[in-house]
C-alpha positions in Angstrom: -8.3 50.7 -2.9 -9.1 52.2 0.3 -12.5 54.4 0.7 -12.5 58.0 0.6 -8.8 58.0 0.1 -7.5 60.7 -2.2 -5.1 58.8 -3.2 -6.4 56.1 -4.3 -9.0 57.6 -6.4 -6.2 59.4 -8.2 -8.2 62.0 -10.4 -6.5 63.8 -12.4 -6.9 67.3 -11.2 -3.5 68.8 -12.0 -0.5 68.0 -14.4 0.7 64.6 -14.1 4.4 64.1 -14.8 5.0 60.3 -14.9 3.2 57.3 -14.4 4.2 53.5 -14.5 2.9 50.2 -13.3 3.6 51.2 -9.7 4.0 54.3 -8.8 2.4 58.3 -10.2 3.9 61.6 -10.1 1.5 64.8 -10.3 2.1 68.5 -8.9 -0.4 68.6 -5.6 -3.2 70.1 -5.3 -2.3 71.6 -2.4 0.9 73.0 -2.9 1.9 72.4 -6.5 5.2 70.2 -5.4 5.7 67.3 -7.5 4.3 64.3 -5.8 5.1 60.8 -5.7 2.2 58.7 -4.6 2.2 54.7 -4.6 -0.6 53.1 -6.3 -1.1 50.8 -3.7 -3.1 52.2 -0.3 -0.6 51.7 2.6 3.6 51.9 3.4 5.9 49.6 1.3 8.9 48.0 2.2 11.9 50.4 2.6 13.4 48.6 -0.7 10.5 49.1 -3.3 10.3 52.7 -1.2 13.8 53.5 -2.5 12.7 52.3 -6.1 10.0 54.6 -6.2 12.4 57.5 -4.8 14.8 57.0 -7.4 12.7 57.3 -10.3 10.9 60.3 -8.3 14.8 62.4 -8.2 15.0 62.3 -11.8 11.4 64.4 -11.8 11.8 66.4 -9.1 15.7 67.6 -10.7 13.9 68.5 -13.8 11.3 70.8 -11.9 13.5 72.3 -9.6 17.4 72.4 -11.2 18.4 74.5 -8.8 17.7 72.0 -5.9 15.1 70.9 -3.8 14.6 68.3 -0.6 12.4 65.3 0.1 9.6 65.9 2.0 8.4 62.5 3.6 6.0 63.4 6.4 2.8 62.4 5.3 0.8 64.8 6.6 -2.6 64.7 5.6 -2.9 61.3 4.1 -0.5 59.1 6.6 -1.6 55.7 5.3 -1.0 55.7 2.1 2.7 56.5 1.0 3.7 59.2 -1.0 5.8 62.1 -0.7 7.0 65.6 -1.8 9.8 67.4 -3.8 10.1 70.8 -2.2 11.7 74.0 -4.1 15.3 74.3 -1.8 14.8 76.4 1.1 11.0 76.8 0.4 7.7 74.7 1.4 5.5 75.2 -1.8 5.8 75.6 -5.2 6.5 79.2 -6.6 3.5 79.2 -8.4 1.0 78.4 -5.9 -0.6 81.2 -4.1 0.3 79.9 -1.0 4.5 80.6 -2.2 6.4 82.2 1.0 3.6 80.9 3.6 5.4 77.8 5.8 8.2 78.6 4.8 9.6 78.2 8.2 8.5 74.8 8.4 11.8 73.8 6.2 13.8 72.7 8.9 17.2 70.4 9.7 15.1 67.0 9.0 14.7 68.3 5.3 16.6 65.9 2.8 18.4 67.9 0.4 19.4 66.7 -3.0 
């Protein structure tokens, strides 16, 4: 565990969704977007990255059925890997207070699934 990283610390300050021996999923704090955060500080291998994806798809479909991208860019935490699942076409979660704002920051590199 790194110091002072969020991360890391994990509290548990909003819903959590899933959580196994690697990996937790919890909405953000700061947008309310499912969240997939490794439990170890720093970037894994771009195999045991696609693990953690794939069981982070079947959350995110459930959340937003009628589609969504992957948001990689770690933007406030970039050492330690995690990443979003954005409502399609939007940048937060419809229920956060901050719903319509960035919305133009949804752009071409936007994975859509």
């Amino acid at each position: 565990m790194a110091d002072n990283c969020q991360l890391c610390e994990a509290e548990r300050l909003t819903e959590w969704l899933f959580e196994d021996e690697e990996i937790w999923i919890a909405e953000c704090i700061v947008c309310l977007t499912p969240m997939v955060v490794w439990k170890q500080h720093g970037l894994p291998e771009e195999t045991l990255e696609q693990a953690f994806l794939e069981r982070f798809k079947l959350i995110a479909s459930q959340r937003y059925p009628d589609g969504w991208w992957l948001d990689t860019k770690r933007r406030r935490i970039p050492e330690h890997w995690h990443a979003h699942a954005r409502p399609a076409g939007a940048f937060f979660d419809p229920r956060s207070d901050l719903d319509g704002e960035w919305d133009e920051a949804v752009d071409e590199e936007a994975d859509p699934v």
